[in-house]
Steps between C-alpha positions, in 0.01 A plus 500: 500500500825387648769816415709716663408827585747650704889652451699277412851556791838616343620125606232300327651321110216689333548816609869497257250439190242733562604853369623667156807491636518058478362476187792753352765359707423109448417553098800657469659167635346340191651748264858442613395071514437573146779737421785277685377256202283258773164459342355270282244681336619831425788772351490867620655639129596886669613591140042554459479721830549841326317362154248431727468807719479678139192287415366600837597897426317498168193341645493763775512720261256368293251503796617793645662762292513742800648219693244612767458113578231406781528195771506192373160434674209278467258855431765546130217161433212678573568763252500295238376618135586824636195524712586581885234310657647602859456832458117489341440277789662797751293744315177304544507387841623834621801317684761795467268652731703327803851384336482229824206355393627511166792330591305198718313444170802501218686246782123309507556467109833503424598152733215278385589623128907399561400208627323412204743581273664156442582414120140472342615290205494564113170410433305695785345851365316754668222781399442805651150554455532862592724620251469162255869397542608161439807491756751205601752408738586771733308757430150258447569351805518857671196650392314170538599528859404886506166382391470229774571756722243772392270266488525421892559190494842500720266707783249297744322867541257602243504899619902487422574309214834650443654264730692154561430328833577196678131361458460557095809392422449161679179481336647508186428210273676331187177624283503837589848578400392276201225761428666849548832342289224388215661135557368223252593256361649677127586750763763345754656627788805361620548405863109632570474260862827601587422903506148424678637286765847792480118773580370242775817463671526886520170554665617242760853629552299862539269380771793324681729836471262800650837690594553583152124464365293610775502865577484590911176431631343302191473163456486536119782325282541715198815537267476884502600497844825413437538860353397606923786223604773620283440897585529344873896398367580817316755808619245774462441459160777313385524044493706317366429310197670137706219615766237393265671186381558361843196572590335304224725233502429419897106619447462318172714171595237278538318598203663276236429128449718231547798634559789450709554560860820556708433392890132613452518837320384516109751590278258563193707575160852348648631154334796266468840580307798333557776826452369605903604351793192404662339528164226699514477789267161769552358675206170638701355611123193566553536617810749761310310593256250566733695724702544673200137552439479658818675764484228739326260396711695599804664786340088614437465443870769774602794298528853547342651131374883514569789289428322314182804313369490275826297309272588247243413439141229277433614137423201387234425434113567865364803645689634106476417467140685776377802382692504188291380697157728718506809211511588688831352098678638256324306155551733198471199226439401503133205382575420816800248680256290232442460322858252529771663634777390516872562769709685349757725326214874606574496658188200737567646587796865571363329693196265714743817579728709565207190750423493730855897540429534565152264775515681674777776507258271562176376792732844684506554435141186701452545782696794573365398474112183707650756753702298461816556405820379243740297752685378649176374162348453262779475092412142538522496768225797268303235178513216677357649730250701269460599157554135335529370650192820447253473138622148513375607657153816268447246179558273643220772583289600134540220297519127489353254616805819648688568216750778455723804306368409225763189277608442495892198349642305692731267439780441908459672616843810545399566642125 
């Protein structure tokens, strides 16, 4: 597989779009396109913000009466029904016995099972057949992938099933995933080629990367080893959450399909808009909200995640779509509800930018009402308490089956 595998120098044009710190920077270029009156497809109405951070504040507290809010973090999925899978599957398999190990195996899980998480579409349902759920979106396609997992099919070694390596996961066919997601044809998945070839491509970009998947002296390409690789980056105990994101944005790089490349180096969730300069503007979602996923996991391991609010918002259909329920996004086409929209369309992009900034802002609206601070409710505990989940509630509120207010079709890597 052709890639890039290496750091990226200080001088190369990718290396300005690949941190936390370019996606804030460059959607908050968008925001003042918008606000300077610019755009053709939306209105920032500020008069919502503090409506909105109310709505946000009273489904906090809905969720969370203590306001002892978690991560927003892929493992809040596996919980669902109120059943913590993780922890049964701790308590089984004995893992807290060695919180590395434990750690190499929630990492194993937890990337294959963000990478899956791409919209799954209205229709698509899921059933637990251990506790007889019927589960959707999110939280079906989390404990589908939990169960894809346990069953060993991400590991190429039958005595260690609780694994993801390189040779599994580029083993990994179309039917398989079909199987584990119960995929049929009154049972759709969206974008189901797109997340086995997102697998495939991950077990190739792992056997081309042993510096970060290999541990010393093995020739073995498994995601827990990343947990060995980050320790290697830490102060003592302590990394930095932008440590993790660089690291998966230059490990991962190669990983996504078809998308654009700046003198040879990936730039993965980065498209066109015309408020920047060169006009590229990064949103690295997935590989956000995978960085948020990780930091139990590594916190399990021994380490202590620092400076969380280097990271963005995420920029997708529930933290967007209670932007424009709200009134807080205005959409100037009549018609914006009811298209099909592309994700590199200029408005997708503008809307998804307008997203990562808006919630920095919604963010201090709601620590205040809350009357906490930044460090006492970081963005990550904002999103899920929060921002992702009133999103979720507004869309039911507002429409049968609790869609978002806008149609985007997806090849399942990106939303």
């Amino acid at each position: 597989m052709s890639g890039w595998h290496t750091p990226v120098p200080d001088d190369h044009p990718a290396a300005s779009l690949l941190s936390a710190d370019a996606v804030r920077a460059r959607c908050g270029e968008v925001l003042r396109w918008v606000e300077s009156g610019q755009s053709a497809h939306f209105r920032f109405d500020d008069s919502q913000l503090t409506p909105t951070a109310r709505y946000v504040c009273d489904t906090i507290r809905q969720r969370y009466p203590d306001l002892q809010v978690p991560y927003h973090s892929r493992k809040r999925h596996f919980d669902a029904g109120g059943v913590d899978r993780w922890a049964k599957l701790v308590e089984e398999r004995g893992l807290d016995a060695d919180p590395a190990e434990c750690a190499r195996v929630a990492i194993d899980l937890v990337i294959p099972s963000v990478l899956l998480d791409a919209g799954a579409g209205a229709a698509w349902r899921y059933v637990d057949a251990l506790t007889g759920q019927t589960l959707t979106r999110s939280e079906g396609l989390g404990v589908a992938s939990l169960r894809l997992f346990i069953s060993g099919a991400l590991s190429a070694d039958v005595r260690h099933p609780l694994r993801s390596d390189a040779v599994a996961l580029q083993g990994l066919t179309a039917d398989r995933l079909a199987s584990a997601f119960q995929v049929d044809a009154e049972n759709p998945l969206v974008g189901l080629q797109g997340r086995t070839a997102l697998l495939r491509n991950l077990g190739m970009v792992m056997a081309a990367t042993p510096a970060v998947f290999s541990r010393s002296g093995s020739h073995e390409s498994r995601l827990g080893n990343l947990f060995d690789y980050l320790r290697a980056q830490a102060d003592g105990d302590r990394l930095e959450a932008s440590v993790i994101l660089d690291t998966l944005l230059r490990a991962l790089g190669p990983v996504w399909p078809g998308r654009a490349r700046l003198q040879g180096v990936p730039l993965g969730d980065c498209w066109q808009h015309p408020a920047l300069a060169d006009g590229w503007v990064p949103f690295h979602k997935l590989t956000q909200w995978l960085t948020y996923s990780l930091l139990e996991p590594l916190a399990w391991g021994g380490l202590t995640i620092t400076g969380l609010d280097a990271l963005t918002g995420l920029p997708e259909y529930r933290n967007g779509g209670l932007l424009i329920d709200t009134g807080l996004l205005v959409p100037l086409d009549p018609a914006f509800a009811t298209r099909r929209w592309a994700v590199d369309d200029e408005a997708i992009v503008e809307w998804r930018a307008l997203t990562v900034s808006l919630l920095d802002r919604l963010a201090a609206g709601v620590r205040s009402e809350l009357g906490l601070s930044a460090e006492q409710f970081p963005l990550a505990c904002v999103l899920e308490g929060g921002t992702w989940a009133a999103g979720r509630r507004i869309a039911a509120e507002r429409r049968p089956g609790g869609g978002p207010p806008l149609t985007l079709v997806s090849d399942g890597t990106v939303f």
